[in-house]
N, CA, C and O atoms as a Tinker XYZ file with bonds, in Angstrom:
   412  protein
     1  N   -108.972000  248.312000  169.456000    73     2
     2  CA  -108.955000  246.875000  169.441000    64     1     3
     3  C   -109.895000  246.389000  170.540000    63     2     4     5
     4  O   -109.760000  246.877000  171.661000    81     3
     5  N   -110.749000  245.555000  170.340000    73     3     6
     6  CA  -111.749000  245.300000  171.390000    64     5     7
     7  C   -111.333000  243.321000  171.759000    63     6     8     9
     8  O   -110.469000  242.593000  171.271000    81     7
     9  N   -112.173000  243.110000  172.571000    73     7    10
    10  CA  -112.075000  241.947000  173.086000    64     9    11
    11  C   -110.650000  241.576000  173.775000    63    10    12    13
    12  O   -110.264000  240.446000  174.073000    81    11
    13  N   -110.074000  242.607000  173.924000    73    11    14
    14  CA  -108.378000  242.893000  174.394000    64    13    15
    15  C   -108.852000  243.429000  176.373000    63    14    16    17
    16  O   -109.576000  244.398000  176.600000    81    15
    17  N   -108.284000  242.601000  177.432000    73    15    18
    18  CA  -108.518000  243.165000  178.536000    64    17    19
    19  C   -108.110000  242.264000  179.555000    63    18    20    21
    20  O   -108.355000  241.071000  179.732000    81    19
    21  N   -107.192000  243.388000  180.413000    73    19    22
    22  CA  -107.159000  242.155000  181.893000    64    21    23
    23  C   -108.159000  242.633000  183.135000    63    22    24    25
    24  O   -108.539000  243.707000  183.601000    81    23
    25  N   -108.365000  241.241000  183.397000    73    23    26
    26  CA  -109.085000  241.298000  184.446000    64    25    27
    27  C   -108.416000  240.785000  185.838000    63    26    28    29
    28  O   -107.894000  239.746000  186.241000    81    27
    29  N   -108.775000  242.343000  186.461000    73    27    30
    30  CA  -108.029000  242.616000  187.441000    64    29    31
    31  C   -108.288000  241.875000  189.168000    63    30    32    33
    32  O   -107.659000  241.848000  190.225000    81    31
    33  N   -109.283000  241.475000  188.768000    73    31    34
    34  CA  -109.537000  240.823000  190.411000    64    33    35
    35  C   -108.754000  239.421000  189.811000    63    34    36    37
    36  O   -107.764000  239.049000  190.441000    81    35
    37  N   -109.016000  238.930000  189.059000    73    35    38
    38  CA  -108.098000  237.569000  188.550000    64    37    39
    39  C   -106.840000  237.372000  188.539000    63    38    40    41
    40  O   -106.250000  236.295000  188.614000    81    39
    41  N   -106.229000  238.877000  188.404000    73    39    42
    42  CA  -104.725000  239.250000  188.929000    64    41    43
    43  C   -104.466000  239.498000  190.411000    63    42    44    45
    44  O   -103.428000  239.137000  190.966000    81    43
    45  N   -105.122000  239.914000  190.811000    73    43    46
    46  CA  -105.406000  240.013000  192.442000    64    45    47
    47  C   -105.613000  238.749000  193.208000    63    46    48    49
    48  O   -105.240000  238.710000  194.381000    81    47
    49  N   -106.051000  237.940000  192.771000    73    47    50
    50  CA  -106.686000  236.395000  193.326000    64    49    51
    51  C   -105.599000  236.181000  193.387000    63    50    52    53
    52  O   -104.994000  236.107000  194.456000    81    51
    53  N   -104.744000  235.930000  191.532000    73    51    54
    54  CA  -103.690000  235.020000  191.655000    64    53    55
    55  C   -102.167000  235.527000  192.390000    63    54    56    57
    56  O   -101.172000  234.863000  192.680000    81    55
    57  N   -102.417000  236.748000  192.520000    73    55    58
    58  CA  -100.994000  237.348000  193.721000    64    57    59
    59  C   -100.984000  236.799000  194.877000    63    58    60    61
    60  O    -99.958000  236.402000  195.429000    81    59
    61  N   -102.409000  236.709000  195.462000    73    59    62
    62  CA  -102.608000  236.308000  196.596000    64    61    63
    63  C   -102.578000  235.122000  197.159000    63    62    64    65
    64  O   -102.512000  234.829000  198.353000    81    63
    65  N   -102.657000  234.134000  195.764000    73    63    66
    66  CA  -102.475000  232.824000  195.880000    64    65    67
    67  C   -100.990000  232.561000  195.841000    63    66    68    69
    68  O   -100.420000  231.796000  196.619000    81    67
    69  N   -100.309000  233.357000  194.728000    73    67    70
    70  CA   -98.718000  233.397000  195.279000    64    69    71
    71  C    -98.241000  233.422000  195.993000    63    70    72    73
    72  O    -97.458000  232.505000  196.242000    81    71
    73  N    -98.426000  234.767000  197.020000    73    71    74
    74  CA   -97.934000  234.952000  197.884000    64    73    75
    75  C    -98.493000  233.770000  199.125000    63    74    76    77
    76  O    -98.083000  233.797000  200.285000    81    75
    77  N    -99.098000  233.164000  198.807000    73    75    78
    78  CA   -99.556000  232.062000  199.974000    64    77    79
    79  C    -98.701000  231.007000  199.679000    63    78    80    81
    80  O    -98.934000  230.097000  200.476000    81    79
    81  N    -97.834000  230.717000  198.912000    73    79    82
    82  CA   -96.907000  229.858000  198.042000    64    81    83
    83  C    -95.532000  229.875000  198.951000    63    82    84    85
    84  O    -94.946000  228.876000  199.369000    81    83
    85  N    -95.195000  231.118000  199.136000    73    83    86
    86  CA   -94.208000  231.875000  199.595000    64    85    87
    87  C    -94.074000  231.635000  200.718000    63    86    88    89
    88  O    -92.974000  231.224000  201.087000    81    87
    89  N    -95.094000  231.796000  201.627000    73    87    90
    90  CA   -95.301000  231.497000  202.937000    64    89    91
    91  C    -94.857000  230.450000  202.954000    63    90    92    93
    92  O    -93.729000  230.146000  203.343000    81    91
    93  N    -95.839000  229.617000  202.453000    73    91    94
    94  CA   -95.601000  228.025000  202.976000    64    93    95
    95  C    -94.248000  227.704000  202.126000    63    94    96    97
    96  O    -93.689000  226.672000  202.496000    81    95
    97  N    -93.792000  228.211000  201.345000    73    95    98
    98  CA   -91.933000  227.662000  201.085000    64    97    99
    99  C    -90.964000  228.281000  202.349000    63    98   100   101
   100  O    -89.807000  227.876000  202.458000    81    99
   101  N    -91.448000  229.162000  203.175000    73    99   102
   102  CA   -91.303000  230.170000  204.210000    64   101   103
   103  C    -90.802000  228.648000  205.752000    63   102   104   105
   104  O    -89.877000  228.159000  206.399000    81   103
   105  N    -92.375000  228.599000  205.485000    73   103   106
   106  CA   -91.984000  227.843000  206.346000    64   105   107
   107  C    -91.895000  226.405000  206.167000    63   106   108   109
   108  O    -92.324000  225.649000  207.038000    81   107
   109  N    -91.250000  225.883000  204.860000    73   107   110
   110  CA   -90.247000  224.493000  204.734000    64   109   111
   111  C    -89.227000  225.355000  205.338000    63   110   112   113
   112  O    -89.056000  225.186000  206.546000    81   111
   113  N    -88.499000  226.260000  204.740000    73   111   114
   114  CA   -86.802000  226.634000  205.495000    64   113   115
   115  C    -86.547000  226.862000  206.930000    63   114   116   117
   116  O    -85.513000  226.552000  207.520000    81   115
   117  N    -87.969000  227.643000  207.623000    73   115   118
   118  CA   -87.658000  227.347000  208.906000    64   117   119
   119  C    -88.046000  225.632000  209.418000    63   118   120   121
   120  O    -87.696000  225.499000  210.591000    81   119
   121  N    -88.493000  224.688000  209.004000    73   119   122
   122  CA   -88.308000  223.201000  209.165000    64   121   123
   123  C    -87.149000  222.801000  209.177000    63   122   124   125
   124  O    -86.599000  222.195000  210.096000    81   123
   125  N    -86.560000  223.210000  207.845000    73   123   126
   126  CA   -85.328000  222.434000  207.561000    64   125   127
   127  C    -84.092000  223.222000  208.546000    63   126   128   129
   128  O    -83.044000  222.646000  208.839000    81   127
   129  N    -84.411000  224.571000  208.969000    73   127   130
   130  CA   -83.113000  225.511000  209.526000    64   129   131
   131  C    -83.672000  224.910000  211.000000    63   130   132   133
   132  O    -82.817000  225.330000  211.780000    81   131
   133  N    -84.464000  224.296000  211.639000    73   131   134
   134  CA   -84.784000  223.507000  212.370000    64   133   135
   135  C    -84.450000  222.411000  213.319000    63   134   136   137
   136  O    -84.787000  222.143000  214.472000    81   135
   137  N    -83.443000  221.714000  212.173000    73   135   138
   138  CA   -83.671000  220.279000  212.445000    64   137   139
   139  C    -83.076000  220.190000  213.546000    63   138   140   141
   140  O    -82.111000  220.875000  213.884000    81   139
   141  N    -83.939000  218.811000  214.580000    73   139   142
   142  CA   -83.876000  218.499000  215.479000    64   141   143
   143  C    -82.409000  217.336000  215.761000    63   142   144   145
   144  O    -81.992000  216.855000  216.815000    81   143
   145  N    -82.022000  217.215000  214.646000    73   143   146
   146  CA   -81.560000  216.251000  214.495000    64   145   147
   147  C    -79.896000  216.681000  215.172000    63   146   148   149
   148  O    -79.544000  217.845000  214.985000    81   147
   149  N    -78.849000  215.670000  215.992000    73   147   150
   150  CA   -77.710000  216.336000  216.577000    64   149   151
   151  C    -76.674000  215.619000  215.720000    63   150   152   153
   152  O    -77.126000  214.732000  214.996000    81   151
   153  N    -75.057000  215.902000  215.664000    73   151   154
   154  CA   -74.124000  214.895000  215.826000    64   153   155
   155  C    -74.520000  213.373000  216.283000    63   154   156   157
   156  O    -74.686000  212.447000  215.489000    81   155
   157  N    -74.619000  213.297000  217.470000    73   155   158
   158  CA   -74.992000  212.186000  218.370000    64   157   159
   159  C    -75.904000  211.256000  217.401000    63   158   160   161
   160  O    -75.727000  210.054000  217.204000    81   159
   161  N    -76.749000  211.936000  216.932000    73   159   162
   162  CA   -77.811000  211.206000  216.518000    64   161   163
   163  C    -77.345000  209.964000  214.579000    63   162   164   165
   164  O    -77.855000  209.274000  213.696000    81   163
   165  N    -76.349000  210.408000  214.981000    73   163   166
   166  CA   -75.752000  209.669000  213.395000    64   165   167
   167  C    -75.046000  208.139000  213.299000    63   166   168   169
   168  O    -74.750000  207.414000  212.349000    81   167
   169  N    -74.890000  207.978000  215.234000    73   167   170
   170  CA   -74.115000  206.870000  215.996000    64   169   171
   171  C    -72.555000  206.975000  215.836000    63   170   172   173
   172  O    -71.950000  207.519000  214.913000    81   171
   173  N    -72.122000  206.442000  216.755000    73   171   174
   174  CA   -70.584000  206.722000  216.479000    64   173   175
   175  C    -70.116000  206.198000  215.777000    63   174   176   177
   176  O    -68.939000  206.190000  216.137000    81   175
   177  N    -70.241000  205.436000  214.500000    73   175   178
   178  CA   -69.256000  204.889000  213.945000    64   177   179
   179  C    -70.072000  205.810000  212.119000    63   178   180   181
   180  O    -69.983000  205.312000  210.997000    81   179
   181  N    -70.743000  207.121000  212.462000    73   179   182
   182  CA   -70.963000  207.649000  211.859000    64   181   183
   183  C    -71.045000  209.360000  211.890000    63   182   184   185
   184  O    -71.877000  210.140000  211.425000    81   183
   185  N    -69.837000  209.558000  212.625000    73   183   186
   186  CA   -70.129000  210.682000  212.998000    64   185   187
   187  C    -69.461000  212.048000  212.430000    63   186   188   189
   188  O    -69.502000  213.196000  212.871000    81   187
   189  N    -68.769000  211.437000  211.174000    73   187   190
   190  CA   -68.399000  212.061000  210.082000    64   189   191
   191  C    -68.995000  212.499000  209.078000    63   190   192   193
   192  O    -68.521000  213.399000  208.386000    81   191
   193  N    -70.522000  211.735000  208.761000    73   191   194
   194  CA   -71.558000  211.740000  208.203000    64   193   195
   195  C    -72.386000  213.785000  208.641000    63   194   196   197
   196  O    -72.949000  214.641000  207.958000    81   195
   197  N    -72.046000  213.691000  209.828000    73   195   198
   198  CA   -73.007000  214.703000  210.184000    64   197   199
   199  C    -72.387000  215.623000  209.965000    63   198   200   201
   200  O    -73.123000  216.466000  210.478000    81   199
   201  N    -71.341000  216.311000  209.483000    73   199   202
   202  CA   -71.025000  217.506000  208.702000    64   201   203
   203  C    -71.432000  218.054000  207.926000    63   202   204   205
   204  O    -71.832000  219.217000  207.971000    81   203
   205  N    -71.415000  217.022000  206.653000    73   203   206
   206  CA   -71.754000  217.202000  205.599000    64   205   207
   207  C    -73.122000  217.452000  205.375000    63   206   208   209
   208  O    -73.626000  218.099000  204.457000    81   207
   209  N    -73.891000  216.632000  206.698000    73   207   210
   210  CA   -75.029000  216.934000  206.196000    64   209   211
   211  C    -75.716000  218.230000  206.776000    63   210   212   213
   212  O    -76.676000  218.799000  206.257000    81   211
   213  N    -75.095000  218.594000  207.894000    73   211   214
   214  CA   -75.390000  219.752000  208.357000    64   213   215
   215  C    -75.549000  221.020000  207.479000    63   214   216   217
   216  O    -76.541000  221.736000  207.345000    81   215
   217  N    -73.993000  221.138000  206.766000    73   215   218
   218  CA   -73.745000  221.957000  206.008000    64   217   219
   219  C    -74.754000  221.801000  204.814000    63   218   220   221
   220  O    -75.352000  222.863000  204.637000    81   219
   221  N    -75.147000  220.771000  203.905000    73   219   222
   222  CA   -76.088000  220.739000  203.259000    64   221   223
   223  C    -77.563000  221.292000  203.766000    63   222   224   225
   224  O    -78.279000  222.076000  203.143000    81   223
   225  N    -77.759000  220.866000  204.674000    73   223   226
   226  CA   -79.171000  221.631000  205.678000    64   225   227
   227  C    -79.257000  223.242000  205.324000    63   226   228   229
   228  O    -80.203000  223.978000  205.042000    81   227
   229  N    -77.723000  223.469000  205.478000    73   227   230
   230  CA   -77.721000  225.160000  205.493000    64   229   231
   231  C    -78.234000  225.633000  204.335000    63   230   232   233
   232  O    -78.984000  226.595000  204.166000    81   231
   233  N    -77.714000  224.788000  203.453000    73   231   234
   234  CA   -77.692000  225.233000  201.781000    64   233   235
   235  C    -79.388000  224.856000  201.406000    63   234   236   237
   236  O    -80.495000  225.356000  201.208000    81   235
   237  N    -79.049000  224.286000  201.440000    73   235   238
   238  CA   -81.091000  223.955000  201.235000    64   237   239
   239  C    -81.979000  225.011000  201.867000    63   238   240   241
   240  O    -82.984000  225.388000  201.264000    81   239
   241  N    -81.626000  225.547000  203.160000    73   239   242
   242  CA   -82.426000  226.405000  203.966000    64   241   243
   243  C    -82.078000  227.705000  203.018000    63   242   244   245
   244  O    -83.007000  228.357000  202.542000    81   243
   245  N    -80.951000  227.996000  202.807000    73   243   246
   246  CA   -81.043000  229.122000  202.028000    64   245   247
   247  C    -81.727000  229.137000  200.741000    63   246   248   249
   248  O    -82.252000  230.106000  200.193000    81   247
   249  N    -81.648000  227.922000  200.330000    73   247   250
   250  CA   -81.981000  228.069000  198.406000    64   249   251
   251  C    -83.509000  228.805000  198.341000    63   250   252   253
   252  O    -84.001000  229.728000  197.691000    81   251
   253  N    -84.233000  227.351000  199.959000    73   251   254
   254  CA   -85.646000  227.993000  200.193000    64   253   255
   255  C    -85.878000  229.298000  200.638000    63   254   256   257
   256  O    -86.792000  229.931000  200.111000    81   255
   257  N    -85.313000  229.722000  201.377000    73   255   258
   258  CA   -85.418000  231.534000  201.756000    64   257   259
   259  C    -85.107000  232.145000  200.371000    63   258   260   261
   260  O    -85.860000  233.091000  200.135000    81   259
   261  N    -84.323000  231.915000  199.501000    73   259   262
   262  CA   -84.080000  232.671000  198.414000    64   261   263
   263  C    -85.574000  232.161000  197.328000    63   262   264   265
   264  O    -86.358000  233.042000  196.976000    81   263
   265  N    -85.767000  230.911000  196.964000    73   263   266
   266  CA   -87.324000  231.042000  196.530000    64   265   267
   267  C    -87.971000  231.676000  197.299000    63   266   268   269
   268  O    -88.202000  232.808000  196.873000    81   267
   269  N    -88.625000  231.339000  198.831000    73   267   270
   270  CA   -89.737000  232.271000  199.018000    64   269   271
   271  C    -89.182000  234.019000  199.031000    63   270   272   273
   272  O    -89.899000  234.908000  199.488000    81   271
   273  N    -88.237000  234.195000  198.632000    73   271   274
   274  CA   -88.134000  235.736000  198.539000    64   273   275
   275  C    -88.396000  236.108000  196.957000    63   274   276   277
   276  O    -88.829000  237.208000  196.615000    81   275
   277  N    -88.077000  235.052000  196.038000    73   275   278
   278  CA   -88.380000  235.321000  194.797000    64   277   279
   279  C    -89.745000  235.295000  194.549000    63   278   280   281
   280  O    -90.367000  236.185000  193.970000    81   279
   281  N    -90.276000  234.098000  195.066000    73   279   282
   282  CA   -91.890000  233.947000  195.078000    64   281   283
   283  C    -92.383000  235.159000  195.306000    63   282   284   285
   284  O    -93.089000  235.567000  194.383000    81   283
   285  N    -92.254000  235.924000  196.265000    73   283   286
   286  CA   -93.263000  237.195000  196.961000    64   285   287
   287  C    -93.069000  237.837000  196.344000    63   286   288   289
   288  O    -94.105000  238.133000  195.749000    81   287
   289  N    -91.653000  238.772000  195.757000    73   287   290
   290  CA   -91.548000  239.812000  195.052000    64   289   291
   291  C    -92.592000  239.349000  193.499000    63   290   292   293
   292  O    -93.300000  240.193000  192.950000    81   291
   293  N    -92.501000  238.068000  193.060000    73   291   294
   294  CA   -93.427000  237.978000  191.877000    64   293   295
   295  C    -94.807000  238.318000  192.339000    63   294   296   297
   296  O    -95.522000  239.073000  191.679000    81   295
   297  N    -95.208000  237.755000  193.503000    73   295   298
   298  CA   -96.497000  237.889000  193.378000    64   297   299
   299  C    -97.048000  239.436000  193.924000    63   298   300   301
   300  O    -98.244000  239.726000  193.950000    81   299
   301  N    -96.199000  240.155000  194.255000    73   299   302
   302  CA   -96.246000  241.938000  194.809000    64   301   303
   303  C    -96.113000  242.321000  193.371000    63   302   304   305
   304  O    -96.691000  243.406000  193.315000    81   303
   305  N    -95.596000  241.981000  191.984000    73   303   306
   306  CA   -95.436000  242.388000  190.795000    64   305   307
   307  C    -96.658000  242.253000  190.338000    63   306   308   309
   308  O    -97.223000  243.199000  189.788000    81   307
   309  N    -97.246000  241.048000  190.502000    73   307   310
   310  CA   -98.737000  240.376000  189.587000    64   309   311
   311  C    -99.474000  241.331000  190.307000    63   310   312   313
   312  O   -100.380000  241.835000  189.644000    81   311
   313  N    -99.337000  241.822000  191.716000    73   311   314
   314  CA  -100.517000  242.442000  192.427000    64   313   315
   315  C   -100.367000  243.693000  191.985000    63   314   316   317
   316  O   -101.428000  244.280000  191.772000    81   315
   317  N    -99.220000  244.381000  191.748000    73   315   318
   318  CA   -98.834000  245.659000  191.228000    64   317   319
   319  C    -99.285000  246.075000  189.483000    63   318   320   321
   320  O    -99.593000  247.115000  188.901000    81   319
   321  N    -99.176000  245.128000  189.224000    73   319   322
   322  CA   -99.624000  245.116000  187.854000    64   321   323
   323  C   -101.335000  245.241000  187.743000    63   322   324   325
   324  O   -101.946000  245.930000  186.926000    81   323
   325  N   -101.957000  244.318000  188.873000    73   323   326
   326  CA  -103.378000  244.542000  189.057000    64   325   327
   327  C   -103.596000  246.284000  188.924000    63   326   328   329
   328  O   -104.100000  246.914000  187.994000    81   327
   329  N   -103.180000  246.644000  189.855000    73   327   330
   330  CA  -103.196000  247.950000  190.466000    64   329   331
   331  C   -103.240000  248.832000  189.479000    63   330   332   333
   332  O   -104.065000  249.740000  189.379000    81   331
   333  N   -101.975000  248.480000  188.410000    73   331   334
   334  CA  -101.757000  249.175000  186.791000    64   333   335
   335  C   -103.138000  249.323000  186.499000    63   334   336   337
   336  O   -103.754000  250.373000  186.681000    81   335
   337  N   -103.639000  248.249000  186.034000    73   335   338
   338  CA  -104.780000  248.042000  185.031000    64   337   339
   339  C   -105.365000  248.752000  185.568000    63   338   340   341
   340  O   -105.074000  249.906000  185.254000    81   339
   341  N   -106.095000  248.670000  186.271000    73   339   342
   342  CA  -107.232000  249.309000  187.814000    64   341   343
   343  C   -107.436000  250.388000  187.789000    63   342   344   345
   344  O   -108.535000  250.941000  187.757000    81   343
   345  N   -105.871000  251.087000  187.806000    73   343   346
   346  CA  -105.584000  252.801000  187.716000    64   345   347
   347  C   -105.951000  253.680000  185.692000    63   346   348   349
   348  O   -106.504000  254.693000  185.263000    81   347
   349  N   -105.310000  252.625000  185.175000    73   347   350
   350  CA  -105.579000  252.943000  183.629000    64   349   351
   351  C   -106.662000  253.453000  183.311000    63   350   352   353
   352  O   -107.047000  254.587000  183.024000    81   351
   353  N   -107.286000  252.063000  183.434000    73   351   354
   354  CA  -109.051000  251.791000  183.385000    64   353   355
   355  C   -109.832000  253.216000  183.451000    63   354   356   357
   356  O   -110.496000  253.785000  182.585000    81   355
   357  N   -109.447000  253.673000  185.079000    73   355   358
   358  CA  -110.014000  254.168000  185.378000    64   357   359
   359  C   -109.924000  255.683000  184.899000    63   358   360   361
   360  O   -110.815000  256.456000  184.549000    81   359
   361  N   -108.697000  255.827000  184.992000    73   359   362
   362  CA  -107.886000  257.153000  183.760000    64   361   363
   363  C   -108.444000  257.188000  183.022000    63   362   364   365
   364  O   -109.255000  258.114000  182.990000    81   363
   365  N   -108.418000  256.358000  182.071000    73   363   366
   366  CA  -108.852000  256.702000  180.411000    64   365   367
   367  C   -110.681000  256.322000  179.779000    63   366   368   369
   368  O   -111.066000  256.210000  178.615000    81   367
   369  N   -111.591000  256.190000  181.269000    73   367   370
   370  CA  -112.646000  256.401000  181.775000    64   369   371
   371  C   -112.776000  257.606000  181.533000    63   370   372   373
   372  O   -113.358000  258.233000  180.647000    81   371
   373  N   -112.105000  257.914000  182.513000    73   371   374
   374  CA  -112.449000  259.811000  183.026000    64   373   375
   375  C   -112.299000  260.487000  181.749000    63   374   376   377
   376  O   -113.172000  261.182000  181.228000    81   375
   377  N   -110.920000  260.202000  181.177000    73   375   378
   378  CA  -110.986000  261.035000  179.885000    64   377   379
   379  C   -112.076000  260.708000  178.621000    63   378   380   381
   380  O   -112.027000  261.384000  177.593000    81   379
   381  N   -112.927000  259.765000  178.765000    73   379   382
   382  CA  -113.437000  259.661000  177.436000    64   381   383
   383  C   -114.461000  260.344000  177.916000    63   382   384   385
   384  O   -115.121000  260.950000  177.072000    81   383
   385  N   -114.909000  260.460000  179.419000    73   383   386
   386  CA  -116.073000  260.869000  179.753000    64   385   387
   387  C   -115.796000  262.618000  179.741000    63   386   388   389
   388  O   -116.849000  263.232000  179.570000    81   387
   389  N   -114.666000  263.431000  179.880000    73   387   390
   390  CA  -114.080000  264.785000  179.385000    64   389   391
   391  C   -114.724000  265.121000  178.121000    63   390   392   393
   392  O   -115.284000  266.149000  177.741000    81   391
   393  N   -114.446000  263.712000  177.425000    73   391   394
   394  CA  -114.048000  264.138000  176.217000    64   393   395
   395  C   -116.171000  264.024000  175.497000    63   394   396   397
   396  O   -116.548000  264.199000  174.338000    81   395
   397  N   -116.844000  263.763000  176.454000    73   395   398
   398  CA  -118.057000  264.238000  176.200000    64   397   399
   399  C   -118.444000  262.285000  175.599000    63   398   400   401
   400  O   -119.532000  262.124000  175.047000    81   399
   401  N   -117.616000  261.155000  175.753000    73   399   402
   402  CA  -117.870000  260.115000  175.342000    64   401   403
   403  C   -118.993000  258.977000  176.211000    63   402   404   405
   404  O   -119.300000  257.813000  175.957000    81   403
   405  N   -119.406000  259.900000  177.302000    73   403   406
   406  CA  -120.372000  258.895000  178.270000    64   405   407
   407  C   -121.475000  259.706000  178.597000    63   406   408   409
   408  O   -122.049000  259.905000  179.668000    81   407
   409  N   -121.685000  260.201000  177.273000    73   407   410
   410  CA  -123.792000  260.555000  177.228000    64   409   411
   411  C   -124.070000  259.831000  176.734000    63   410   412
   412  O   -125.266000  259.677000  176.483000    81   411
């Protein structure tokens, strides 16, 4: 079957652009696991407010650590998969050239 093929630096680009994805979702969670923000800062006649939102802070910080951990492992897959092709390629090169197919 011809006109059938991946191209592997294009898989490589786009891992790398993933994984730059990752990072920067990386570091929203350390922002948000961050915050500057105290009790105090909610005023006192609101200081019931800041529980809830604390605890929400947490949850958000995790959801993002759990994307950028999903993010990377995809884009170590897309890059791994590069690697596939790359290695194939080059395999079934060698063998056609065995097989007397690259005079």
């Amino acid at each position: 079957m011809s006109g059938l093929g991946a191209n592997t630096g294009e898989l490589a680009s786009a891992a790398t652009s993933v994984k730059g994805c990752s990072q920067a979702i990386g570091e929203l969670k350390n922002g948000v696991a961050a915050s500057k923000l105290g009790k105090n800062d909610f005023g006192r006649e609101h200081t019931g407010a800041a529980d809830p939102y604390f605890e929400g802070l947490k949850k958000i910080s995790k959801a993002l650590e759990k994307n950028a951990s999903v993010t990377d492992e995809f884009a170590n897959n897309v890059n791994s998969a590069a690697r596939g092709y790359e290695w194939d390629d080059s395999n079934n090169a060698a063998e056609v050239g065995k097989s007397g197919g690259d005079q």
